[in-house]
C-alpha positions as CSV (number, residue, x, y, z in Angstrom):
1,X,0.0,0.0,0.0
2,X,1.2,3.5,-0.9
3,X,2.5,5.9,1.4
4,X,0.0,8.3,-0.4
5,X,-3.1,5.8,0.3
6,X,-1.7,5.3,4.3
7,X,-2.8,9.3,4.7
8,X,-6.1,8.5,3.5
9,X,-6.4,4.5,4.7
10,X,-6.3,5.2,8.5
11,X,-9.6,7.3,8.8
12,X,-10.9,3.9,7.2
13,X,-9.2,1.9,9.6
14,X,-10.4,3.7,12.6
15,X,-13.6,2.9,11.0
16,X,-13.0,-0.4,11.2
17,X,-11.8,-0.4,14.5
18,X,-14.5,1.3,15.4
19,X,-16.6,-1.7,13.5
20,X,-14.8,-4.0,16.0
21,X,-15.8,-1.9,18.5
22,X,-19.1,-3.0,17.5
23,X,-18.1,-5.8,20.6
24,X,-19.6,-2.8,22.6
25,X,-23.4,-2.4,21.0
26,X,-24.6,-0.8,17.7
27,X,-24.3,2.9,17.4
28,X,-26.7,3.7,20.3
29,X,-25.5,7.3,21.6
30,X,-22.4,7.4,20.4
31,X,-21.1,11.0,20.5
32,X,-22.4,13.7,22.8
33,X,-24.2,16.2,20.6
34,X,-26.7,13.2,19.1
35,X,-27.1,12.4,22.7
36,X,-29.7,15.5,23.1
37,X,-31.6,14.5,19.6
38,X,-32.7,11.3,19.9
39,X,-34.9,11.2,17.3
40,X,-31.9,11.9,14.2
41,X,-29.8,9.4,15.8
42,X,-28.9,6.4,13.4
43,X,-28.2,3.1,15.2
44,X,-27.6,1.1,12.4
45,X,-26.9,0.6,8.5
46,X,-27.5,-2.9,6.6
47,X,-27.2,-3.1,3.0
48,X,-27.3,-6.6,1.5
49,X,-28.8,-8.8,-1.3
50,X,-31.8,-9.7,-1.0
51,X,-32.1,-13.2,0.1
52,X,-35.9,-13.2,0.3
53,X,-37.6,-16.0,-2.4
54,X,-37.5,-14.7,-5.7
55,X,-35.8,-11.1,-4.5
56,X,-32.4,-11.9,-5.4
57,X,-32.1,-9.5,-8.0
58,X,-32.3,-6.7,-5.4
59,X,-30.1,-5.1,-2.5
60,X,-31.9,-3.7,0.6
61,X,-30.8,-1.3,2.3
62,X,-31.7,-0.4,6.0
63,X,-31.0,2.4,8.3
64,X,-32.6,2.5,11.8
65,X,-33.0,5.6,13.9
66,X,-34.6,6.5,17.6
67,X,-31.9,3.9,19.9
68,X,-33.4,2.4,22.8
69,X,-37.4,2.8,22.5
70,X,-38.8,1.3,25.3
71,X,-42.5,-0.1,24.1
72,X,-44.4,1.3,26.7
73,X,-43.0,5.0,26.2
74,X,-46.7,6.7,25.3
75,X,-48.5,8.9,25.3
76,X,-46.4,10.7,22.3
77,X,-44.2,6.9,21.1
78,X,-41.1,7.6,18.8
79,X,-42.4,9.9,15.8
80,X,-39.9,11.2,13.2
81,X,-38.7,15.1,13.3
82,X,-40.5,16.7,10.7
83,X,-37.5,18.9,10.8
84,X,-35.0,16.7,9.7
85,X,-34.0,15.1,6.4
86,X,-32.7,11.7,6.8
87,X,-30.6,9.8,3.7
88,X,-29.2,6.7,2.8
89,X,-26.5,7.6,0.4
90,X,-24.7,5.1,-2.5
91,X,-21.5,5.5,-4.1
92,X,-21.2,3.3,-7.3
93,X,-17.7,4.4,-8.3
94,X,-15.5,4.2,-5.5
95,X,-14.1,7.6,-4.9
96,X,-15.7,8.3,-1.6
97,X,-18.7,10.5,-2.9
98,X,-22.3,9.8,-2.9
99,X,-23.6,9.0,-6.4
100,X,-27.2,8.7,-5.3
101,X,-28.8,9.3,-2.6
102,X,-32.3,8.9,-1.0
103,X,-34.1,11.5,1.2
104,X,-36.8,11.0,3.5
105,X,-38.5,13.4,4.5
106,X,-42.1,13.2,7.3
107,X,-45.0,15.0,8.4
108,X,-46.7,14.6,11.5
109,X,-50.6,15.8,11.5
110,X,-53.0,16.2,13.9
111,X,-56.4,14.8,13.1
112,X,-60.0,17.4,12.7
113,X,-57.3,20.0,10.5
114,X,-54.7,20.0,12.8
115,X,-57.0,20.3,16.0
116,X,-56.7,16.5,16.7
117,X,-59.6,14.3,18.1
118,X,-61.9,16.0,20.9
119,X,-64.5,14.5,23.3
120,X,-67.7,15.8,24.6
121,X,-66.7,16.9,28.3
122,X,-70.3,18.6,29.9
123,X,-70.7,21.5,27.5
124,X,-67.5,21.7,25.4
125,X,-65.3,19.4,23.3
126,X,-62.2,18.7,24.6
127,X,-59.0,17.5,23.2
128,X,-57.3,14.1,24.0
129,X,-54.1,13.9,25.3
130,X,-53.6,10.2,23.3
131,X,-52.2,9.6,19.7
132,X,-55.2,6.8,19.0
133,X,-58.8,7.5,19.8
134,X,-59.7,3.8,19.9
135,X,-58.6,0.5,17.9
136,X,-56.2,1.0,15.2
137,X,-56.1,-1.7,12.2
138,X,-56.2,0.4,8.6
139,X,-54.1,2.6,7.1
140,X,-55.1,6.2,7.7
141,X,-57.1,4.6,10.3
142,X,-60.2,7.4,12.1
143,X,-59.1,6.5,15.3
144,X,-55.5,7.5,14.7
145,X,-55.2,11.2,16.5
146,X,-51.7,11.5,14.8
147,X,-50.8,10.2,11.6
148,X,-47.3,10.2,10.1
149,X,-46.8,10.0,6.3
150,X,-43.4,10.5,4.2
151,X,-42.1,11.3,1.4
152,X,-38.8,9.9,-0.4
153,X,-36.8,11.6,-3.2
154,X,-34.1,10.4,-4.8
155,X,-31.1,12.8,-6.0
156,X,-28.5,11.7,-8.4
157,X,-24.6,13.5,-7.8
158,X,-23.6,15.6,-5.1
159,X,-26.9,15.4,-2.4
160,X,-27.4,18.8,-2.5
161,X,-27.1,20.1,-5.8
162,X,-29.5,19.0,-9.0
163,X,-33.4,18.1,-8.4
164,X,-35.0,15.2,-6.3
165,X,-37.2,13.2,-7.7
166,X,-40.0,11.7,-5.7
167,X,-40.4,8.3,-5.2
168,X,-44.5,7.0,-6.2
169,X,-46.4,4.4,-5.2
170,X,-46.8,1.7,-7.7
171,X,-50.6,1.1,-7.1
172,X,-52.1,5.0,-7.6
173,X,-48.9,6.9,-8.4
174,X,-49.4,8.8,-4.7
175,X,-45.8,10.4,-3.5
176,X,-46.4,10.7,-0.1
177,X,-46.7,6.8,2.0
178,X,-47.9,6.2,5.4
179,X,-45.9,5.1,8.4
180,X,-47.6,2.8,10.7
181,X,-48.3,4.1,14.8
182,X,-45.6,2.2,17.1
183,X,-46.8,-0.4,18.7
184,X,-48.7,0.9,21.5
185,X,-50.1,-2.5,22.5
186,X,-52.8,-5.3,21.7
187,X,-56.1,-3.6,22.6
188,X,-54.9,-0.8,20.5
189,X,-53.7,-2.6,17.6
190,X,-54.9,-6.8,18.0
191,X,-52.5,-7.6,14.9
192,X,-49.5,-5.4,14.5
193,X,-48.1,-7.8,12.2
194,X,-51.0,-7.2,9.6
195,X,-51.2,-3.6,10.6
196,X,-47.8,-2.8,9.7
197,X,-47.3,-5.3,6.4
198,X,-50.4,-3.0,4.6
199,X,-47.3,-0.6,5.2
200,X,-45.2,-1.8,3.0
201,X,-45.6,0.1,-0.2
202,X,-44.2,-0.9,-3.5
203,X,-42.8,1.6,-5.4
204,X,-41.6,3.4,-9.0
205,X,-38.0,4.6,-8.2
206,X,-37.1,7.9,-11.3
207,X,-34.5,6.4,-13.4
208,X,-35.6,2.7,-12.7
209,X,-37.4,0.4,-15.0
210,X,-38.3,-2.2,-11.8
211,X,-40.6,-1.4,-9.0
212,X,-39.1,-1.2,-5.4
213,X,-40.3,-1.2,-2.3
214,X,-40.2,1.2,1.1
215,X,-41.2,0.5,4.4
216,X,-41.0,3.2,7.2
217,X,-42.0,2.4,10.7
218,X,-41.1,0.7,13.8
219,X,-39.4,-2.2,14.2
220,X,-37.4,-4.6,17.5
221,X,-34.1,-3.5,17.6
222,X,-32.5,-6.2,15.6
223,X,-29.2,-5.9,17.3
224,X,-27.6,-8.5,20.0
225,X,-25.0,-7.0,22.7
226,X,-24.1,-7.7,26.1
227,X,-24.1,-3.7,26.3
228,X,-24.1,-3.4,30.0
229,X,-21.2,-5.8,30.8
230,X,-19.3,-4.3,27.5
231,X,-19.2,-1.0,29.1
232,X,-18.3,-1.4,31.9
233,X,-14.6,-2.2,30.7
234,X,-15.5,-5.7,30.0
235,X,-17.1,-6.7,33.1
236,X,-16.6,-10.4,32.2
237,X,-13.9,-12.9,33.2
238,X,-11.9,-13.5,30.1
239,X,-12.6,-17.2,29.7
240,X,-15.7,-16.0,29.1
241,X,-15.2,-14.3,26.1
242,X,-12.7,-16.9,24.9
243,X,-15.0,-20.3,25.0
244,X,-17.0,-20.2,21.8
245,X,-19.2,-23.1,23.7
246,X,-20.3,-20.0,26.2
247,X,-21.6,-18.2,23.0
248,X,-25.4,-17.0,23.7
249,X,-24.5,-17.6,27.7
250,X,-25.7,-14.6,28.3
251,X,-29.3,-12.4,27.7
252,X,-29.0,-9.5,24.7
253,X,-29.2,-6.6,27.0
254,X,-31.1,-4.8,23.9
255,X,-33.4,-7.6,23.3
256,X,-37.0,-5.5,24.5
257,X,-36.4,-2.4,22.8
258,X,-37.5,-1.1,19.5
259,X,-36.1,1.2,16.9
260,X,-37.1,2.8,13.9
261,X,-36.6,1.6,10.3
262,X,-36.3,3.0,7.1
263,X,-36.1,0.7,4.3
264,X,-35.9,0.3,0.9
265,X,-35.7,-2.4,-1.6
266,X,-34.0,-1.3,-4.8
267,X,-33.5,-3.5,-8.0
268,X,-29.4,-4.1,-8.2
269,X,-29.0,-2.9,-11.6
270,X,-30.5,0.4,-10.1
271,X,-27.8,1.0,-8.1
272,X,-24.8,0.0,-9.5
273,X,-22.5,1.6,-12.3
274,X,-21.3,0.5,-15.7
275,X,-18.6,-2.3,-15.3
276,X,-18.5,-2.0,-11.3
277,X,-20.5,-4.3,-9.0
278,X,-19.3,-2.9,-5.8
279,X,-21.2,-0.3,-4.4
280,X,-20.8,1.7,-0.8
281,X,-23.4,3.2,1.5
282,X,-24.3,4.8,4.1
283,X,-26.8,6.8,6.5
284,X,-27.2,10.4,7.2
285,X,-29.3,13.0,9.3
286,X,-29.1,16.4,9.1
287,X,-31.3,19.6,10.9
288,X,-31.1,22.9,9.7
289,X,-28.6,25.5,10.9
290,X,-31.6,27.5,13.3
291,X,-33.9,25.8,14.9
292,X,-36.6,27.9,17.0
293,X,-39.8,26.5,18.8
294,X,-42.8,28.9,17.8
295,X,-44.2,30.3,21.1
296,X,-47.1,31.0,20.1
297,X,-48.9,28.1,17.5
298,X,-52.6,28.9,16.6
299,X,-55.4,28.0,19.0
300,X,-56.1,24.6,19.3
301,X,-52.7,23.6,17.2
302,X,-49.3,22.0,18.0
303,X,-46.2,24.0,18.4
304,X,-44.1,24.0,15.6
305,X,-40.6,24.9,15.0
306,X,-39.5,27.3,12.6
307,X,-36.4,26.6,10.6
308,X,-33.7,27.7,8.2
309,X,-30.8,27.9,6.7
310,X,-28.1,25.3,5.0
311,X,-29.1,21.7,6.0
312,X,-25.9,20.8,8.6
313,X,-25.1,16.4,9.2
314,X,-25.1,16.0,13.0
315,X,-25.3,12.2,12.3
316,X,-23.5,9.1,10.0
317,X,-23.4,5.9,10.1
318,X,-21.6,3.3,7.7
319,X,-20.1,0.2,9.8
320,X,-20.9,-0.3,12.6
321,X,-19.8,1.3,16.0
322,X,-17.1,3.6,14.4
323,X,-17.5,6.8,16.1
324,X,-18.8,4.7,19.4
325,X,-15.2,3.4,19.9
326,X,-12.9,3.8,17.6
327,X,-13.2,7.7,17.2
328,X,-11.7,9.8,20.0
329,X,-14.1,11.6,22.4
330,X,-13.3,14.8,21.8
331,X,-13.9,14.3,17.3
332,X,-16.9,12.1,17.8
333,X,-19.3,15.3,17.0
334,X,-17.0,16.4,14.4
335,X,-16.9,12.7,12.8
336,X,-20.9,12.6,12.8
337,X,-20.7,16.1,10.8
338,X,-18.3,14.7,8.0
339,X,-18.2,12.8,4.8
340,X,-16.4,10.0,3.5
341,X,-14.3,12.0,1.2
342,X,-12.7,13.6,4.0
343,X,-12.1,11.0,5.9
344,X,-8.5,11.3,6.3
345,X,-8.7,14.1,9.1
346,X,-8.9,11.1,11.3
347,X,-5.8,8.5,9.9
348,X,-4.6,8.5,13.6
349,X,-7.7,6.5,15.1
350,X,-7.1,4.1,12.7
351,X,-3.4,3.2,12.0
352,X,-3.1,4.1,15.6
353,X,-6.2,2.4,17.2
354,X,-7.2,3.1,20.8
355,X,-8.8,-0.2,21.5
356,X,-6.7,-2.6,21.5
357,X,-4.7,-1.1,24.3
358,X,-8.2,-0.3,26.5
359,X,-8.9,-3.9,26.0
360,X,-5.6,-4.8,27.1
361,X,-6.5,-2.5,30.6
362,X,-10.2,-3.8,30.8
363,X,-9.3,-7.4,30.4
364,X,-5.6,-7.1,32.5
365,X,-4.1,-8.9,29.2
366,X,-0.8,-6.4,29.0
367,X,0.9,-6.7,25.3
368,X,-2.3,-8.8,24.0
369,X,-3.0,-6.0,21.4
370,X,-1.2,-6.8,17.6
371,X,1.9,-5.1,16.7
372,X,1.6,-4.3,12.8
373,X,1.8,-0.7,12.9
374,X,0.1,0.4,10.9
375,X,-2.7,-1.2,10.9
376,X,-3.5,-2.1,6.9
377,X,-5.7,-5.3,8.3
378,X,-8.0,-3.3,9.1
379,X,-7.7,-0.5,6.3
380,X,-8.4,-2.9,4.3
381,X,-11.7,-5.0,6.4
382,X,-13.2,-2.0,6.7
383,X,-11.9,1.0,4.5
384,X,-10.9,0.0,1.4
385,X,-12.8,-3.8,0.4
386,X,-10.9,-7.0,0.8
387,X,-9.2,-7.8,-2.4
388,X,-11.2,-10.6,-4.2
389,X,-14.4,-10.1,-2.0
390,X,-15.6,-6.3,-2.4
391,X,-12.8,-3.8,-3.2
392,X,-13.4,-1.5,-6.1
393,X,-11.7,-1.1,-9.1
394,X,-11.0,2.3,-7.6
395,X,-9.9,2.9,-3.9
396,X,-10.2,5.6,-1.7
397,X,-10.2,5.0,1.8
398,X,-12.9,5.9,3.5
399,X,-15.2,4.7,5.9
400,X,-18.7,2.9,4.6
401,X,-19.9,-0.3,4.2
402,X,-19.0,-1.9,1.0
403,X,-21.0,-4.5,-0.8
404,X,-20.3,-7.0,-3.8
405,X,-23.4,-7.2,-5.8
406,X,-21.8,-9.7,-7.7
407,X,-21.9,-12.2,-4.8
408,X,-25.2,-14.5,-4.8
409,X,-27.1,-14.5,-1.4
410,X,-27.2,-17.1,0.9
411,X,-30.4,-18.2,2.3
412,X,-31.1,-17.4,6.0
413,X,-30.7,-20.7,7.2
414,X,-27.7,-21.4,5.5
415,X,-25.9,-18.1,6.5
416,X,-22.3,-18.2,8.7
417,X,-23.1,-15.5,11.2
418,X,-19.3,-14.5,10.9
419,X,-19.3,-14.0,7.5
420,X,-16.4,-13.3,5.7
421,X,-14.6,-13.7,8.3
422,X,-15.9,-17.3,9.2
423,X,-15.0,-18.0,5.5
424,X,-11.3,-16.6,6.6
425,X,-11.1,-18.9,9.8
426,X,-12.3,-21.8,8.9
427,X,-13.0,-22.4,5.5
428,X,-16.8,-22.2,3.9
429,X,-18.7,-20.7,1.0
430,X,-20.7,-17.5,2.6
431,X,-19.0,-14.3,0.7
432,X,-22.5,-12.4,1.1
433,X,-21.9,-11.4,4.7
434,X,-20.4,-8.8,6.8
435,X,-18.0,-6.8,6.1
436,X,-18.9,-7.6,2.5
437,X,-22.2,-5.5,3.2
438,X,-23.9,-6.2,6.1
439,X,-27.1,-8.6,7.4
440,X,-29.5,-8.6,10.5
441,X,-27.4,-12.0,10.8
442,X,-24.3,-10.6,11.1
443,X,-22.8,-11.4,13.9
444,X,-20.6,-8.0,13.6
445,X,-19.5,-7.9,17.3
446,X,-17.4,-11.0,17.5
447,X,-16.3,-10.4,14.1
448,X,-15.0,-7.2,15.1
449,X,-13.8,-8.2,17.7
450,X,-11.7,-10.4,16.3
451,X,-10.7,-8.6,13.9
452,X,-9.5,-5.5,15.7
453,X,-7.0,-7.9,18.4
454,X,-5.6,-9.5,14.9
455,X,-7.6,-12.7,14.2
456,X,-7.5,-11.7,10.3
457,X,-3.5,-12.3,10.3
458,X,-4.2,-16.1,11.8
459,X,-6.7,-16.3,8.8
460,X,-6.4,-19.5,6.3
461,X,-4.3,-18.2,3.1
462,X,-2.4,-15.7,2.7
463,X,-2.9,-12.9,4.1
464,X,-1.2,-10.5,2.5
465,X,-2.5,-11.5,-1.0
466,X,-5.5,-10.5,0.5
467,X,-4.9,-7.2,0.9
468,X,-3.7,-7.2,4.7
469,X,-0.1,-6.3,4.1
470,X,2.7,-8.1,4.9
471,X,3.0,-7.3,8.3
472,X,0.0,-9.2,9.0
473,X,0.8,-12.5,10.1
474,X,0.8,-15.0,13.0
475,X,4.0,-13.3,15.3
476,X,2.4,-9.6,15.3
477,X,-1.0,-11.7,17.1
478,X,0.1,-12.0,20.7
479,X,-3.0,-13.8,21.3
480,X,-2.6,-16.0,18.7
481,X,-5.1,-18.5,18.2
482,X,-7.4,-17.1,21.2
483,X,-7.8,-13.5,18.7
484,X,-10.0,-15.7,16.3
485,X,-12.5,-16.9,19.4
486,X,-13.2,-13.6,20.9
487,X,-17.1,-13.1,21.5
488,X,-19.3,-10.8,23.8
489,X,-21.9,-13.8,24.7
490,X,-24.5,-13.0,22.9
491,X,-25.8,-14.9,19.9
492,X,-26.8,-12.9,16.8
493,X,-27.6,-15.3,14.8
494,X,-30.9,-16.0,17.5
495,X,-32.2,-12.5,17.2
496,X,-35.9,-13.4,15.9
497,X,-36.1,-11.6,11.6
498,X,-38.6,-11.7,8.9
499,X,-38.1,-14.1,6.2
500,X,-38.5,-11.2,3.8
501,X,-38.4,-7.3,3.4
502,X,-38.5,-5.2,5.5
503,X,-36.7,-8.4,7.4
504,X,-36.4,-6.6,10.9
505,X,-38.9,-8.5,13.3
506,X,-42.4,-7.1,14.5
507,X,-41.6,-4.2,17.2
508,X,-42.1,-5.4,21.1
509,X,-45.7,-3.6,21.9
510,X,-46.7,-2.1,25.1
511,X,-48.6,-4.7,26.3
512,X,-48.9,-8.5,25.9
């Protein structure tokens, strides 16, 4: 690797670090500005082929936003900020810019023209402090006091230059969809499973000859972690996280809360350019520069905010767990504000990584953290494509997950929860995994776990030929053998999914 692509390649690297800092949770809080806006907070990016029967000649891609719902949190749930513009964002030629990118945009209204649902109290009609006014089944149900519909454009080039088209739906040729109410519980909504499928809308895409399909609304966080334990400098003795027998020995600390989704099913030859099957994405969120509550909305109306000004990124999100612990505290804002492109502005994270050495302190292993400075291993994982599996014709380092549409799915059942990386290991036939791409399988905390204390340079073959550099081998792994068997615990590969799109499971409700 170039000295040239080194000053680039590190900001990549600390993303994959970061990615095998995933061993601490998805990307739930991860920097201290998001921390106060909740509801533009990504958690996490999939983008994979679609292994759903006859699907296969798509690639879904998922972001999820709104961390840590708890199902019970009425009476206002998890709506999205009509404020925001939230985008999942493709580059089809390698260099680190978006090439398309889709914008979602929402719009929360009150029912009664904005005055929402009122009752009868003695000699007046009074307003109801709930978001449903009785049972909900039906889109654009009567009894829903708040609806929230959507809108998604797609730009092509820079994202904010050109015109957005806007996505229609396929049965009426509408342009704005509705998103289902959370689940607030069964006496509310009896079948949330039904409820939310009539959600699922499919749709024309500009520029695309084959219908896709969207689906916006809540979903069970689809993420495993031992969170808690993870934090708390690895609370766990280390046999623990050494026996792969005591995998799924512990509960997923994340297992009864919810998240949003956005998702999208898009036909491959949609998103892909001439001659190059790779393709990279990632999520975005962005507010505008002023943001002021109006103090005084109309009479019998919801406050509103006024806005303006440039659109400004407070959050991003390609692999997993980057800025969560791989960036330093003090750039974690300044990482969720940046793009791809400029990636290098944070080499040191990654040829340099920070987390090694704290696992060394949290798990009293000194010198267990791998000595190939720099670290090109993970450059390549997670900046720059394997060679062979999903690296570009063209490279430029940068952080963003990176998937080989050439690579056929693997079915669900047939899937190696590690991926690539199992492939690496111990030998099998499952390219279509993470960090080609990623998959609600994906069991990306052990895999980045191992990958960040050196388990790639104990890989079968040869390492180097796959893009690792030839500093990566067995004598810079002071843990040898033990880096490829590190695990938090948890099982991913148990976390209950749909057999097909939008493939996250049905959100945990309220009530039983």
């Amino acid at each position: 690797m170039t000295s040239s692509l080194f000053r680039v390649a590190p900001v990549a690297a600390a993303a994959a670090l970061s990615v095998c800092g995933v061993v601490h949770a998805s990307s739930h809080r991860e920097a201290p500005f998001i921390t106060t806006s909740p509801k533009v907070d990504a958690t996490d990016f999939y983008m994979f082929r679609s292994y759903e029967a006859n699907r296969t000649g798509y690639v879904t891609l998922i972001a999820n936003y709104q961390p840590l719902q708890d199902a019970y949190g009425g009476p206002n749930y998890f709506a999205m900020d009509p404020n925001a513009l939230y985008e999942i964002h493709i580059d089809n030629t390698g260099d680190g810019q978006e090439d398309i990118t889709f914008q979602f945009r929402f719009k929360n209204t009150l029912a009664a023209n904005g005055h929402g649902v009122a009752l009868p109290v003695g000699d007046r009609n009074v307003a109801i402090p709930l978001v449903q006014a009785g049972t909900v089944s039906g889109v654009k149900d009567a009894n829903l006091n708040l609806t929230e519909t959507f809108t998604v454009g797609i730009m092509r080039g820079d994202r904010r230059r050109g015109n957005v088209a806007l996505l229609s739906n396929a049965a009426n040729g509408a342009t704005t969809f509705d998103k289902p109410v959370d689940n607030i519980g069964v006496k509310t909504i009896p079948d949330y499973p039904a409820y939310a499928a009539r959600h699922v809308h499919a749709v024309n895409i500009p520029g695309c000859g084959t219908p896709g399909k969207v689906f916006v609304g809540q979903r069970k966080d689809p993420f495993a972690v031992n969170l808690g334990t993870i934090f708390d400098l690895v609370n766990a003795p280390v046999a623990t996280i050494t026996d792969p027998t005591l995998i799924g020995a512990v509960p997923n600390t994340i297992d009864d809360k919810n998240i949003t989704t956005l998702a999208l099913e898009v036909p491959t030859s949609c998103l892909v350019a001439q001659g190059e099957p790779v393709i990279g994405g990632w999520t975005t969120a962005s507010l505008r520069q002023a943001r002021l509550l109006d103090p005084t909305p109309k009479p019998g109306h919801q406050a509103t905010e006024k806005t303006g000004g440039a659109w400004t990124q407070v959050s991003r999100l390609g692999m997993p767990l980057v800025n969560e612990v791989v960036i330093g505290l003090r750039d974690k804002d300044r990482f969720n504000g940046s793009k791809p492109k400029d990636d290098a502005q944070f080499a040191t994270y990654v040829t340099n990584p920070t987390l090694p050495k704290l696992i060394e302190i949290a798990l009293a292993l000194p010198n267990a953290a791998p000595t190939n400075y720099p670290r090109t291993d993970l450059v390549t994982t997670f900046l720059t494509g394997i060679k062979g599996v999903n690296q570009p014709a063209r490279v430029v380092a940068s952080e963003m997950l990176r998937l080989n549409t050439a690579i056929a799915p693997v079915a669900f059942a047939q899937q190696n929860r590690l991926g690539v990386v199992g492939n690496l290991l111990a030998g099998g036939n499952d390219n279509a995994g993470f960090p080609n791409g990623r998959r609600p399988k994906d069991d990306v905390v052990d895999i980045s776990l191992v990958a960040v204390m050196g388990g790639l340079c104990m890989a079968n073959g040869d390492a180097d030929a796959l893009g690792f550099g030839p500093a990566c081998k067995p004598s810079a792994v002071p843990l040898k053998e033990t880096a490829f068997k590190l695990h938090d615990a948890v099982d991913q590969a148990v976390v209950p999914l749909l057999a097909g799109f939008p493939y996250l499971a049905t959100p945990v409700g309220g009530t039983k």
